[in-house]
Structures are given as C-alpha cells and as structure tokens.
C-alpha positions as CSV (number, residue, x, y, z in Angstrom):
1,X,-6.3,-1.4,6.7
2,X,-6.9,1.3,9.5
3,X,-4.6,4.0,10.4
4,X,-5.2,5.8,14.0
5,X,-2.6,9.0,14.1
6,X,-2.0,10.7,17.2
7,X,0.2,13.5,18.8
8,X,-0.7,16.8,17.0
9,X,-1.3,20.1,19.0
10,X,0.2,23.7,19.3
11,X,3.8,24.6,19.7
12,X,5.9,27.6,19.5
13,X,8.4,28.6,16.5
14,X,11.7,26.0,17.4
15,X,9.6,23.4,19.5
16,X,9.0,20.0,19.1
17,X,6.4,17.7,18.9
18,X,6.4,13.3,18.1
19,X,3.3,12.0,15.7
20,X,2.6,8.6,16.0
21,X,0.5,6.6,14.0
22,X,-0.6,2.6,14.3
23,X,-1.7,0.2,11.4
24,X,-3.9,-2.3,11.7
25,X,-5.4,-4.9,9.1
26,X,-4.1,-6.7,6.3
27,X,-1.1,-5.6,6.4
28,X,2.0,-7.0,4.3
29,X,5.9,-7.5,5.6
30,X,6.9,-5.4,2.7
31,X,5.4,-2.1,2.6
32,X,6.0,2.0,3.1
33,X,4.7,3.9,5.9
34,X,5.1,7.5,6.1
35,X,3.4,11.3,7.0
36,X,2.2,13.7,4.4
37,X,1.1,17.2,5.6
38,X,-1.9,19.7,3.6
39,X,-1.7,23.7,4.5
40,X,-4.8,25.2,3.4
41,X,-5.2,26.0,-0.1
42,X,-2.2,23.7,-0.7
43,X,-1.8,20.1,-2.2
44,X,-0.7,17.1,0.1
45,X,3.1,17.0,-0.2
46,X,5.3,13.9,1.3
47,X,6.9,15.2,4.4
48,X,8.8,11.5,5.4
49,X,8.6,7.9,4.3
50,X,10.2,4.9,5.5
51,X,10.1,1.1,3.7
52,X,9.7,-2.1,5.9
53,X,13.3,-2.2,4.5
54,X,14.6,0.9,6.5
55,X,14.9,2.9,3.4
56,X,14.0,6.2,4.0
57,X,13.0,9.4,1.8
58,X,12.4,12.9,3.5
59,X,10.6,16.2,1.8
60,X,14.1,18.7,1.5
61,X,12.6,21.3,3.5
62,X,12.1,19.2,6.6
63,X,15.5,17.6,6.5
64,X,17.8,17.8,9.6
65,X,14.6,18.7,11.7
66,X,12.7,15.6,11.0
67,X,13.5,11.7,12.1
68,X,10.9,9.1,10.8
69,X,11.2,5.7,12.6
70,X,8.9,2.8,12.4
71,X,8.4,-0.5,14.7
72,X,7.6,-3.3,11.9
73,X,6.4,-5.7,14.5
74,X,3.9,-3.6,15.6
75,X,3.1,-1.1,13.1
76,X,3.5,1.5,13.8
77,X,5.5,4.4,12.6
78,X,6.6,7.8,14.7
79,X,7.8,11.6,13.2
80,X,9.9,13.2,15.5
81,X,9.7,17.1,14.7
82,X,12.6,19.5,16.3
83,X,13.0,23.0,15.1
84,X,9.4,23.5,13.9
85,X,8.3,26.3,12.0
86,X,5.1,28.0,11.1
87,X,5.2,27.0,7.7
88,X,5.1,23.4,9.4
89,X,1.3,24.7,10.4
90,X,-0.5,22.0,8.5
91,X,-3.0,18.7,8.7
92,X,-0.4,15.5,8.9
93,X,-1.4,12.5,7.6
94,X,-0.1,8.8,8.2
95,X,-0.1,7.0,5.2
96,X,0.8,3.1,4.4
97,X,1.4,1.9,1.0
98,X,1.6,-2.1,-0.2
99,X,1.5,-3.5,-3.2
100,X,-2.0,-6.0,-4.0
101,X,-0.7,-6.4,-8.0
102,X,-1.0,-2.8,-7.6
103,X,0.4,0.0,-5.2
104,X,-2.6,1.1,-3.1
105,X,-2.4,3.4,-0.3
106,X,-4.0,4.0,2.8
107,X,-4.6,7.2,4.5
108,X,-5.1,8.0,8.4
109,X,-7.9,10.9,10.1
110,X,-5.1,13.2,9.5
111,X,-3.8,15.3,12.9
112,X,-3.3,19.0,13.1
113,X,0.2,20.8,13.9
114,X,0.3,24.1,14.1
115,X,3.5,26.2,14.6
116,X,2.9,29.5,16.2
117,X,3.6,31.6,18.8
C-alpha cells in the first residue's frame, strides 16, 4: 500500500488550507483512513480519522475547524482545515489502517503546514 499526500504550504493565523491524500495497493473495503500531525519535539498525535463505514473520530482541539471526508471508490481521503492556528504548524501525515489477522497501518511522505503570519 502507497500513500501520496498533497496540499501543505503556508497560511496565516484563521486561513485555510485542504490536504489530500490517495491510496493505492492492496487495499481492503473495510478500513480507516485518516491524518496525524508531529510538531517538533512532539509525538505524532491523531488529528482526524474516518472508517470505510463513515464513522468518524476527531483530535478535541481541532474540532469545529476540521472536516475529514473520504471517496471509498477511489481512495482517497481529504482534511479540510478552517480557522488554523499556529499551534496547527506541524508535519501531517495520511495514514490507512486494515486489518490482515492483524491491524497494520500505513503511513504517507508526510506534508508540512505551517500556521503563521
């Protein structure tokens, strides 16, 4: 499974920006795709996940800013990001998890966002 991410970049404090990120592989109907995010000197926390399902499951502080939405034909999954803040400043990474007897997940090159004026 490969994951190509796409749409970092700079914006000011209260802009916006759209990540996407496509899937490609052996991938299975049921799975989770979703975006982590690492600030330096941090650990990689879960910013948004989605199932194949529609179930979703955001990070509280992003909440209300954040949308995740995903295209299960295709692959692909999206994170819309309104309001953004400089603690947002961070490497995002796309991530896919499925289930081969056990849960394995794939990570993506990982995109930079950085929230500053």
């Amino acid at each position: 499974v490969q994951l190509q991410a796409s749409g970092g970049g700079l914006v000011q404090p209260g802009g916006s920006l759209r990540l996407s990120c496509a899937a490609s592989g052996d991938i299975f109907s049921i799975n989770t795709m979703g975006w982590y995010r690492q600030a330096p000197g941090t650990q990689r926390e879960l910013v948004a996940a989605m199932t194949s399902g529609g179930r979703t499951n955001y990070a509280d502080s992003v909440k209300g800013r954040f949308t995740i939405s995903r295209d299960n034909a295709k692959n692909t999954v999206n994170l819309q990001m309104n309001g953004l803040k400089p603690e947002d400043t961070a490497v995002y990474y796309c991530s896919l998890t499925q289930n081969w007897g056990n849960l394995f997940r794939y990570w993506g090159q990982g995109t930079l966002v950085t929230v500053s004026s």
